[in-house]
N, C-alpha and C positions, 0 to 999 in steps of 0.2 A: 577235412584239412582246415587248420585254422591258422589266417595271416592276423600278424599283429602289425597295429599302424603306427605312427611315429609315437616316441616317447609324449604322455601325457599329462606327466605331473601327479599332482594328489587325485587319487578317482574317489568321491564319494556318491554316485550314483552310476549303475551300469544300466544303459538303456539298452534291454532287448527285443527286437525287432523281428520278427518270424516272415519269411517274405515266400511266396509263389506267385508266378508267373504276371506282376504285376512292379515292374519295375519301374515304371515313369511315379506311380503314385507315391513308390520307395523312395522318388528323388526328393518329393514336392515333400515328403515326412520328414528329411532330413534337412531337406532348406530350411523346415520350420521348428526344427532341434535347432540348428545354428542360431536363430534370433532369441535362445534363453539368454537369460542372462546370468543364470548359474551355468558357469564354465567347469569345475571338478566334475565332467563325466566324462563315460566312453560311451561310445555305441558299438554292439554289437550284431550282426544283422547274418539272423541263419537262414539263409538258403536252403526252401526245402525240395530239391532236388526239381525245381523249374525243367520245362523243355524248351524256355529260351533265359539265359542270367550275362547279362554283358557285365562284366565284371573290370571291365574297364572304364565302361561308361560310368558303372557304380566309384567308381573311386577318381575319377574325376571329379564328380560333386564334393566330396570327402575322401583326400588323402588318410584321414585317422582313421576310419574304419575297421575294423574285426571282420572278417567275412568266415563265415564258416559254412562249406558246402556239404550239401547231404547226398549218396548217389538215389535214395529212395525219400520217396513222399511215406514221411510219419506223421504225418496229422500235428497237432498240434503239441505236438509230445517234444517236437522237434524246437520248442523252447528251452527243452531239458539242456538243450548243448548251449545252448546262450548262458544260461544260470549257472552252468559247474563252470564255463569259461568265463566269468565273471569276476572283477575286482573289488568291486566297488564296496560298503557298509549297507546300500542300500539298492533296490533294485526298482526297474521302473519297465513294464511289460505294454507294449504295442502290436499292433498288424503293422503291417507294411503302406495302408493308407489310414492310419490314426497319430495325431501329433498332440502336445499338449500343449495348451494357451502358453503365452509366453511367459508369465510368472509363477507359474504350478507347481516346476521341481522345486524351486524356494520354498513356497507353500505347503508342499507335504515335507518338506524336509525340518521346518520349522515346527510343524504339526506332530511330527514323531517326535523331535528333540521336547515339546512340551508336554505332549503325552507316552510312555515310557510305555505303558500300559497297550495301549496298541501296534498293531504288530505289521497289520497289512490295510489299506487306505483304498477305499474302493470308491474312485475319482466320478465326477458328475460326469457323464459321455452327452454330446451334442451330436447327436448326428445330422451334418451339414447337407447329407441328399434329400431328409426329409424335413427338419426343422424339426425331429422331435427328441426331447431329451430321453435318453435308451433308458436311465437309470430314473425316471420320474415317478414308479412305485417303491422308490429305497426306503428304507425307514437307517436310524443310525447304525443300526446294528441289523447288517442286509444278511440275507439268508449266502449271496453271494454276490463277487466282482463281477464285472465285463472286463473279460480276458484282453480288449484294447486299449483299457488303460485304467491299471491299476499298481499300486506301489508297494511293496515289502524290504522287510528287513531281510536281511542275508540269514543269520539267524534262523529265520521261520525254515528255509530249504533247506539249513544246516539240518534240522530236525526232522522234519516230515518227506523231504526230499522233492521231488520234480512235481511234473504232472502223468495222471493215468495214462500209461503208456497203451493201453489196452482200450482206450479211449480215443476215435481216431478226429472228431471236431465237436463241435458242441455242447453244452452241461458242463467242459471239463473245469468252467471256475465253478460250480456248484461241487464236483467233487472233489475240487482242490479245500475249497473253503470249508466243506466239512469237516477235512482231514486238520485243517488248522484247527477249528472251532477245536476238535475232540484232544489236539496236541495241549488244547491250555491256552492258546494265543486270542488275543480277541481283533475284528474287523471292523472299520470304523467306515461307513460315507460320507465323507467329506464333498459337500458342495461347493468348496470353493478352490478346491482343486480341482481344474477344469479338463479336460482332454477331448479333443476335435474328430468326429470320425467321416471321411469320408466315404466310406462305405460304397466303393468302387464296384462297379456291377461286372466287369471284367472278365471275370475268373470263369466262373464252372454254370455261372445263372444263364450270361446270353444278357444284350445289351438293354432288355424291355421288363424282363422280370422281376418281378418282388422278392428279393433271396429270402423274405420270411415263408411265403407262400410256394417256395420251392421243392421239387421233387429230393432234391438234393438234400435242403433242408430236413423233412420230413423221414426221408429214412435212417438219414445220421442219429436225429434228434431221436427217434425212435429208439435208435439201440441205447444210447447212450444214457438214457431216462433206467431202462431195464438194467444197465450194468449198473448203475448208483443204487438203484432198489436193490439188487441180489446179493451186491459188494458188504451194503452196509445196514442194512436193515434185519431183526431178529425173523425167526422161519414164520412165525406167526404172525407177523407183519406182510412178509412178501408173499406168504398164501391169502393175505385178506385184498390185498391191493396189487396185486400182478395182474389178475383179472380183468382189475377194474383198469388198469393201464391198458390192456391188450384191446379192451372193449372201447378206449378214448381215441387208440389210432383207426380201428376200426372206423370208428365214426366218423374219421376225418377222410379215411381209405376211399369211405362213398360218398361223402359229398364233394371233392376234390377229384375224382376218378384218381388214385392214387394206388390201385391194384397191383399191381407190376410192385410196387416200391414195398409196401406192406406183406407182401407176400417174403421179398426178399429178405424182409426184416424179420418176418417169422422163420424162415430158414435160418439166417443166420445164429439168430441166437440160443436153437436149440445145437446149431451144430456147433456153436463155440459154447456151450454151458458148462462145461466139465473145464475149461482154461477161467473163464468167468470164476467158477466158484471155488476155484483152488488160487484164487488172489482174495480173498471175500475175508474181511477184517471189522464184522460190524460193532457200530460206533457205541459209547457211552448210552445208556437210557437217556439222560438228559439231553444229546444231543440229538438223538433220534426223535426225541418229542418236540424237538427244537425246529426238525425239518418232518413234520406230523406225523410222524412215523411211517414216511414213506407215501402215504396218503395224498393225492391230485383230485382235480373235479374232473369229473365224469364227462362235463364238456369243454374241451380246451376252447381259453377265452382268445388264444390268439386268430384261431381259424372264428370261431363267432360269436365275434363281441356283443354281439343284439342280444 
């Protein structure tokens, strides 16, 4: 169901907003939308089927809101209904506690208007719980966005369309950005378009946990690594490096006690393989060699950095 909020004028930027069970930080995201000072947007903020959404409270901070409620948790998929209900030339993608500095939408909007040539703007992220910047391995041309704050043209979804639906959290801006790379469009990191994340422990972690070093984490990220491999990579490719991916969770399975989760991940994905590989569209050679042909180390550097 989607409510529309007062007339807005010219929209040149739709900000989509993906929210679960995290509505106080939804509020603090949109107080600090209100302090841009580019006015030409909307917000639009999908509800992805919460088990508590006051939707009164919400629109009390913001009479103009878009709300659009989901009766089921899709994952991050659940952007898709933000982006086809969207006005705007351009579009600007958040969580529910990520906001962007106060002169940013000018800054990428000026940023596209001087380069023509790029298509999607993959913004510097700060995240404010750790002090550490998320995107501080980008090079200009990043392999992919951080899905809380990043910017595109309308255009780009005109073409390639949403995000993997069959993708439920995690990687999905690595397969979105692939899908761009291979459409012809190019990504740009812009450092000085800024975006805030505060990275709310809220949700599914529990108030003390690292959401990087999560069980949560870890299984999502598991499948979701194997459906990019098998989605888009040549057969010769995903036989030389499936292995070595199976053998990377593995690793992390025992030093983590992470059994339970790895096990589930092994289930799952033989038993959805046959849906997996009947969406599987792989990408250009060049792009494949672009993202190593599928290719990871053998020891993921997030679990050990030493």
């Amino acid at each position: 169901m989607v409510q529309n909020g007062n007339s807005l004028g010219r929209i040149t930027v739709s900000i989509c907003i993906l929210h679960y069970n995290r509505i106080e930080e939804l509020i603090k995201t949109i107080a600090e939308i209100d302090k841009s000072d580019f006015k030409e947007h909307e917000i639009i903020i999908v509800d992805n089927a919460s088990t508590s959404f006051d939707k009164k409270l919400l629109k009390k901070s913001n009479s103009k809101l878009r709300i659009i409620e989901l009766k089921k948790n899709v994952g991050i998929s659940g952007w898709n209904y933000a982006l086809k209900a969207a006005r705007g030339e351009f579009f600007l993608l958040l969580d529910d506690d990520s906001y962007p500095e106060k002169g940013a939408i000018k800054k990428a909007i000026k940023y596209f208007n001087e380069n023509p040539s790029v298509s999607v703007i993959a913004a510097k992220v700060i995240n404010n719980r750790t002090g550490n910047i998320e995107t501080r391995d980008f090079n200009e041309k990043p392999d992919f966005f951080v899905g809380c704050g990043a910017f595109m043209r309308r255009e780009v979804y005109e073409k390639i369309g949403g995000f993997n639906e069959i993708i439920f959290i995690y990687l999905h801006e690595l397969d979105y950005s692939a899908r761009v790379y291979s459409a012809g469009y190019n990504i740009k990191y812009v450092e000085e378009v800024i975006v805030y994340h505060n990275q709310s422990l809220i949700r599914e972690y529990g108030n003390k946990a690292d959401p990087y070093f999560s069980q949560f984490r870890f299984y999502n990220y598991s499948i979701s690594y194997f459906i990019f491999l098998v989605s888009y990579f040549s057969l010769s490719n995903i036989i030389k490096y499936l292995p070595k991916w199976i053998i990377n969770r593995l690793i992390v399975a025992i030093s983590y006690k992470f059994w339970c989760e790895f096990f589930k991940f092994i289930f799952y994905v033989i038993y959805n393989l046959p849906k997996i590989w009947k969406t599987r569209e792989p990408l250009p050679k060049s792009i494949q060699e672009f993202y190593r042909f599928g290719n990871i180390p053998l020891i993921d550097q997030d679990y050990f950095k030493k």
